[in-house]
Phi, psi and omega in degrees: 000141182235133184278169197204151172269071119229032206055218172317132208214156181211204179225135166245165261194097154229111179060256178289290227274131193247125201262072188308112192275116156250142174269102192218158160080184245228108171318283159348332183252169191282173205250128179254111172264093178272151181220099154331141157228168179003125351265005218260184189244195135328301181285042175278329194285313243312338181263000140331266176316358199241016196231341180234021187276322209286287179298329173229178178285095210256150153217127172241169156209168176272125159293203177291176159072002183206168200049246193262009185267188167323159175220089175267170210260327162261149190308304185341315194303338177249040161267198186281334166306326201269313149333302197258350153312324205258330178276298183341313205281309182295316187304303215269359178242003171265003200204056190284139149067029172215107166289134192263181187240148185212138177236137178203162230193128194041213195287011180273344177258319169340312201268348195266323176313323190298307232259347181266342172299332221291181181300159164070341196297324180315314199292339182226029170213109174280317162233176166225121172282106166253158183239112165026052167227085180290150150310107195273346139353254191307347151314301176288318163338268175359272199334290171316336165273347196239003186263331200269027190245319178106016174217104198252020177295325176297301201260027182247272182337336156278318175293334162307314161279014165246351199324311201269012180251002179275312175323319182283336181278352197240114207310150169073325179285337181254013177307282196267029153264309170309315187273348186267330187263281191282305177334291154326342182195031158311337142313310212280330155330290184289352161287322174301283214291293182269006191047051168248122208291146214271310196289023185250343206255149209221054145014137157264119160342334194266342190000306182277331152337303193259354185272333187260341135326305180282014198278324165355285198320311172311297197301338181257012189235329208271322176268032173268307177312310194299277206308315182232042193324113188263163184280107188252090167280142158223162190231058178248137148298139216231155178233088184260113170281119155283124169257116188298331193274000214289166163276298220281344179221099173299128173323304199314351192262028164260359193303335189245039203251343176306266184010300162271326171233122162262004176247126170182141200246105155303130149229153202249141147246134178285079193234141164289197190296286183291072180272348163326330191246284159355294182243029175319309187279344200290288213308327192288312235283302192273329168310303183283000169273292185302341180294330180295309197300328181313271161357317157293321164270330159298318169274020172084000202304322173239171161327140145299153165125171182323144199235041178306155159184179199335124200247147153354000000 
């Protein structure tokens, strides 16, 4: 074990891939599992964790292609399936034979949505929070229903704030703009893009590393997902904090998500995309309420059933 400013930190083993771990917050409380998503590492929790530590048990990691883990070289390697293999591998060796609560964020939500759809998922995710990460499943769903309905207002209002991921497909055109530029100069970016104050945002060293790495994700996931959407349910209880303000992901492509998860609770944050940071405590704030309420129904303490209340 090695220190880390996110407290303890090792390595786990999924296959090739080895998975840089941090440890943080009250051994004795249950275990919160974060998942990062595009360009970020682990530390998108650090302003997070200081809000959820005193009560639980915190874990975080870099997923594959970024901060300190495996970087694998072909895309395939980043679909989803592969992915939602890598939070299984952090759930069964930080929480063996106990299921954990996940909180997750871009594409760390992407990823956690493949793993609570998959069979089973209930034994080792007690709950899932997301943060401005859709199912791209139900995202395809959606689209299709709402183009064969005759009302394109929702999947014209996406495709626009997806604009830049057609750009992300095509090898090579966003390489050196990510490292000569937005690497370089990424607070100030998220002061544009998101009205975030710069001095909050804490770069990862690997920064240009992880923006060109992770363009995978995009190239193995997005016109498979869209395009050929599959029927994903889960019976994990779900959490969406909607951010009213994101660019990059709109609510309304959430209209249908009852559909698929039925136990499931909206929450609204005034926030752009990146509220991990923004709204650190808004986000520890809703978690640790609902990881309570999850709890709470589970020893019976209130009703079972859908636990939705006040959306965006």
């Amino acid at each position: 074990m090695t220190s880390s400013t996110s407290g303890t930190a090792r390595r786990i083993a999924n296959g090739s891939v080895d998975l840089a771990v941090f440890e943080d917050g009250n051994p004795a409380g249950e275990t919160m599992v974060l998942v990062h998503g595009w360009p970020d590492t682990h530390e998108l929790w650090s302003r997070v964790v200081p809000f959820l530590k005193e009560r639980f048990r915190v874990i975080s990691y870099d997923s594959r292609g970024a901060g300190e883990s495996t970087v694998p070289t072909r895309v395939e390697d980043y679909r989803l399936p592969a992915l939602a293999s890598d939070l299984f591998a952090v759930i069964d060796a930080v929480s063996p034979g106990r299921p954990v609560h996940v909180l997750a964020h871009d594409w760390g939500s992407v990823e956690a949505w493949e793993a609570v759809c998959e069979p089973g998922a209930r034994t080792r995710i007690a709950s899932f929070t997301s943060v401005s990460g859709p199912n791209l499943d139900h995202l395809g769903k959606w689209m299709r229903r709402r183009i064969s309905d005759r009302k394109f207002g929702g999947p014209l209002a996406q495709a626009v704030a997806s604009g830049y991921t057609v750009l992300f497909q095509i090898p090579g055109l966003a390489t050196l703009p990510l490292r000569l530029w937005f690497a370089r100069h990424w607070p100030a970016f998220l002061k544009f893009f998101d009205r975030l104050d710069p001095t909050l945002v804490r770069p990862a060293p690997t920064l240009a590393d992880d923006m060109v790495n992770g363009l995978k994700l995009y190239r193995a996931n997005i016109r498979t997902s869209l395009f050929k959407p599959r029927e994903r349910y889960t019976d994990v209880p779900v959490q969406l904090i909607l951010n009213k303000n994101d660019k990059a992901v709109r609510p309304v492509g959430y209209e249908d998500t009852e559909k698929w998860a039925p136990d499931l609770r909206r929450r609204g944050v005034d926030a752009g995309h990146w509220s991990p940071i923004s709204h650190a405590e808004d986000i520890a704030q809703l978690a640790a309420e609902f990881v309570l309420d999850v709890e709470d129904r589970q020893w019976g303490n209130v009703p079972d059933g859908p636990s939705e209340s006040a959306s965006a």
